[in-house]
N, C-alpha and C positions, 0 to 999 in steps of 0.2 A: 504494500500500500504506500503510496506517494505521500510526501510530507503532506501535501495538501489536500488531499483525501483525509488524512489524519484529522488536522482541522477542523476542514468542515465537519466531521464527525463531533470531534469536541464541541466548535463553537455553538453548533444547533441544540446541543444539551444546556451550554451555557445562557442563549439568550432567554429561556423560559426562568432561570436563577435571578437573571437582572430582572426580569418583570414582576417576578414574584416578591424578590426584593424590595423593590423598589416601591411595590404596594405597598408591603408591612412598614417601610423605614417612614413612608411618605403620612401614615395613622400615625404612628410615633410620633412624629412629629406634629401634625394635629394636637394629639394626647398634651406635649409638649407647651406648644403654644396656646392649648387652652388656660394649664395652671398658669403660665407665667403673665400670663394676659398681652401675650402678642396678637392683639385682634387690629385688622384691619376696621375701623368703625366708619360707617358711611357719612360724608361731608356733602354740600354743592357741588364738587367739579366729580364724585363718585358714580358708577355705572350698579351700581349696587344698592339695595336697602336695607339689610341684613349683616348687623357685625359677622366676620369670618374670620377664620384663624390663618397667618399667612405663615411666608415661610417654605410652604411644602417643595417648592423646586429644588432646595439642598438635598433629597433625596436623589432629584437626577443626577445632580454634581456627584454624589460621593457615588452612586450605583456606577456610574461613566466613566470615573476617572481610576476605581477599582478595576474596571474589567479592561481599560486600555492596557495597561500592560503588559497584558495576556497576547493582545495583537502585536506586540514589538517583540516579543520574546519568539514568538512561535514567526517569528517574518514577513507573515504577512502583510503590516505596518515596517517601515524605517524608523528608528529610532527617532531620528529626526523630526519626520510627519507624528510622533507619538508627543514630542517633549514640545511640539508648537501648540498641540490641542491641549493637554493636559499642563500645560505652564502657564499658558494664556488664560484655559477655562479658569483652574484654581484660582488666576490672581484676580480674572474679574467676579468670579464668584463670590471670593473674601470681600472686595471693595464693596458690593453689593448687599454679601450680610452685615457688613458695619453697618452702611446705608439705613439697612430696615433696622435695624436696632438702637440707629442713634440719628446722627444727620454728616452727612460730609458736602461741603460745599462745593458747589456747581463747578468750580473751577477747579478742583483738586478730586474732583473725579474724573474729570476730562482729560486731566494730567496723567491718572491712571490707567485710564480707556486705553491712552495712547502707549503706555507703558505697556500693556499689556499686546495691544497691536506689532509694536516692534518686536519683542519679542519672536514672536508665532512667524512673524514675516524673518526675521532670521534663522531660524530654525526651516522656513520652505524655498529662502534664498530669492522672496521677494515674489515681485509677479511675475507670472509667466508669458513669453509672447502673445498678443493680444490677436485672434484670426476678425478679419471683418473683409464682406465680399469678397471671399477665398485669399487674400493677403493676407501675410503674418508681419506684425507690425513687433518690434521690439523696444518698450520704450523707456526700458534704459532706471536709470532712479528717478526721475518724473514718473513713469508706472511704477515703482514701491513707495511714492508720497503719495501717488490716489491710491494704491490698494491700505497703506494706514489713515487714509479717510473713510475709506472703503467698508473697514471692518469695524471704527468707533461707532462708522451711522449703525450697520447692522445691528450691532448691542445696543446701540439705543435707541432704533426704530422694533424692534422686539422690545425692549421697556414700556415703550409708547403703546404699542398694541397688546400688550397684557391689560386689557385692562374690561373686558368681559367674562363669564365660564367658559373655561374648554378652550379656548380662540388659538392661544398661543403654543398650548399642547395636539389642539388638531394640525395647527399647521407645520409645524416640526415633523409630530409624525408623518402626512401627506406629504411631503418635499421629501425627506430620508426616503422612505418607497421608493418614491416616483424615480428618485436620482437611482434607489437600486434597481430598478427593472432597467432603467436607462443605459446603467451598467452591463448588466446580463444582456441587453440586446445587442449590445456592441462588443460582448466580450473581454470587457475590461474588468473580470472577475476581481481583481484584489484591491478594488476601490468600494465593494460591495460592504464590507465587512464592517466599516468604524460607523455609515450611518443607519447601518443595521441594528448596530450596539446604540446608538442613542435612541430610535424609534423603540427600542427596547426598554430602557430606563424612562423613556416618558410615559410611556405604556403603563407604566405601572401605578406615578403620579395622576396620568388623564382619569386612571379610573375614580379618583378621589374629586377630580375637579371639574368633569366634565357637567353641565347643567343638570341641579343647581350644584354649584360647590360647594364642598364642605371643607373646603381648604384653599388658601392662594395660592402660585409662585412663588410672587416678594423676589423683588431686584436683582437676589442670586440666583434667580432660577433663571432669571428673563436672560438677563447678562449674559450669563453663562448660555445660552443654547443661542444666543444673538451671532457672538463671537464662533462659537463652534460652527452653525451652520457658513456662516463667512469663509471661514480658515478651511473646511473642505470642500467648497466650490474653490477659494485657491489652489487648490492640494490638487484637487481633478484635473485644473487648468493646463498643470506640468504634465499631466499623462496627453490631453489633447483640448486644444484652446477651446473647443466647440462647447465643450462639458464646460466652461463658466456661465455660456449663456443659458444654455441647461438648466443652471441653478439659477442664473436671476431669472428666467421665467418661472420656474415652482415657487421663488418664491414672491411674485410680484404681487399678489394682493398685499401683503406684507409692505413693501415695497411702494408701491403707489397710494395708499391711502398715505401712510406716513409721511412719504416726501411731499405728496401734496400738499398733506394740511398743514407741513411746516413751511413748505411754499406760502403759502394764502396767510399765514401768522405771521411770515417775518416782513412781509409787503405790509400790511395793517401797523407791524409796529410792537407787535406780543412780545412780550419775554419769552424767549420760547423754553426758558429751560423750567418755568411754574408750571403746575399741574394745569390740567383743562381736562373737558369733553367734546371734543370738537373734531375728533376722527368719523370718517362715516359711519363705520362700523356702530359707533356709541351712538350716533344719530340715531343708525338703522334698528338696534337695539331699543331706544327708547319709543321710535314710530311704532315698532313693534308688542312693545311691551314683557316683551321676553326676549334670555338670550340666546335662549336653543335654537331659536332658527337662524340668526346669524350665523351659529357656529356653525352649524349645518350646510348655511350656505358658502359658507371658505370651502368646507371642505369639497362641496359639490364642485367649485371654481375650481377646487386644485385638481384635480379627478377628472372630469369631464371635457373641464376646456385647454388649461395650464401642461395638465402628463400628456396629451396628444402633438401640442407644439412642441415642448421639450422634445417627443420621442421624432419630430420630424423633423425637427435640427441635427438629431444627434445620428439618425438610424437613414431618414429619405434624402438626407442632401441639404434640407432647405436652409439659407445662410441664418446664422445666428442674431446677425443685428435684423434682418427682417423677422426672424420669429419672433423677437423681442417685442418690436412694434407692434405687429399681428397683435399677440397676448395681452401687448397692455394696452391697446385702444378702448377695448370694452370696462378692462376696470377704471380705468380713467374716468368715463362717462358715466360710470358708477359712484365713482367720488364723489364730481359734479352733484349727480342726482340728489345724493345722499348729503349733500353741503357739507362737504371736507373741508376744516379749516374756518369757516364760519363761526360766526357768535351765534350763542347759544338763543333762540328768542325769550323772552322775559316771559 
């Protein structure tokens, strides 16, 4: 039997460890923040009415960052691609449990975002040649100062979008999938493995929070799966440029509401680093009155519309910055709809 036979043996025993895990650790923690009174309480700018206990995303961090170096060890993972994810996660996770435990000021968590970005980006040696209309563009250290803007937004447009049940944990798991079929159809088997292992470990928290929750994320949780999803859409890139576009389409609901409505905030004049409600999504949520069907609806968006571009960039030919386009025209118009970035009316 081939090492890699070997593997995949073990690893498919192991993913069912980290789910189950990750349930029990993620009640724990519940349990935890019930006595200590870590309760999220609902305020104004809140998508919630209901105190809830936050927090629960340190489950995915510690279930994720235990089973990575099983994939370094066994080679599947390069050490390298192991100590970018697990250096970066750890240290925006830490920043993030301070955060929800105390307060760390706007600018000396951006100092840490970026700390944490360099990092991960030395450890994958930066960005990878960039393909657009069949050209491979190489852009030198200008592309590794946008791929460390690159990966602060992603942590903090996952921050931003945490902030209904389930949202943040469907979409993680929907993008990990989508990126492994993606993989499997192209045959780039040993890219399959690390977002396997995270769709795993969220797997276990989603079932605690999915609508209604009975537990948050809380800043570690968001942070930490911001950056990760980031660092292995770079990680892919170096195997084939196509696979970054890949992941920014899985993950552009994510993606387009965020940037939008910090678009439309910073033209008005917002601080945008204060809390609000003004993503569509919390729009769509409060037109609705519940948040199960938003969540329902990311997911239909990443599944339906989102995995079929992705799989025709990577699988039919089609160029990446045009799928790009394709994909997010509709969520675009969706923001719109949904007044992305708008003041809340009285």
């Amino acid at each position: 039997m081939t090492n890699m036979n070997i593997f995949t043996e073990y690893f498919w025993l192991i993913l069912p460890i980290v789910i189950l895990l990750s349930l029990a650790m993620t009640g724990a923690l519940r349990r935890y923040a019930l006595k200590n009174s870590l309760i999220d309480v609902p305020n104004v700018r809140s998508s919630h009415s209901i105190p809830t206990p936050r927090g629960g995303g340190v489950a995915i961090v510690i279930c994720f960052l235990l089973a990575m170096p099983f994939l370094a060890l066994t080679g599947i993972a390069s050490w390298s691609q192991a100590l970018a994810l697990m250096g970066a996660g750890a240290w925006i996770a830490m920043v993030g449990f301070l955060d929800d435990h105390g307060h760390i000021a706007a600018r000396w968590r951006l100092l840490a975002h970026f700390i944490g970005a360099a990092w991960a980006l030395f450890w994958l040696d930066g960005l990878a040649p960039v393909s657009v209309f069949g050209a491979i563009f190489d852009l030198g250290w200008v592309g590794h100062v946008l791929a460390a803007f690159y990966l602060v937004w992603m942590l903090n447009l996952y921050n931003f979008m945490d902030g209904i049940d389930g949202i943040a944990g469907v979409e993680a798991v929907t993008a990990c999938m989508g990126a492994c079929l993606v993989y499997w159809l192209t045959g780039a088997d040993a890219l399959v493995w690390t977002p396997l292992l995270l769709a795993a470990a969220v797997l276990g928290f989603l079932c605690w929070n999915f609508p209604p929750a009975r537990i948050f994320m809380g800043d570690a949780g968001s942070g930490f799966l911001g950056i990760i999803l980031g660092v292995l859409s770079l990680q892919a890139a170096w195997s084939d440029p196509q696979l970054l576009w890949v992941w920014l389409i899985l993950l552009g609901v994510f993606i387009i509401d965020s940037t939008f409505t910090l678009f439309r905030r910073l033209l008005r004049g917002d601080k945008v680093y204060e809390a609000h409600r003004s993503h569509a999504y919390q729009f769509a949520s409060r037109q609705m009155g519940r948040h199960l069907p938003v969540t329902l609806a990311v997911m239909v968006i990443n599944l339906v519309w989102l995995l079929p571009i992705a799989i025709s960039v990577a699988v039919l030919g089609l160029d990446g910055l045009l799928g790009l386009i394709l994909a997010y025209a509709p969520l675009l118009l969706l923001a719109i709809k949904f007044h992305a970035g708008e003041l809340e009316k009285a």
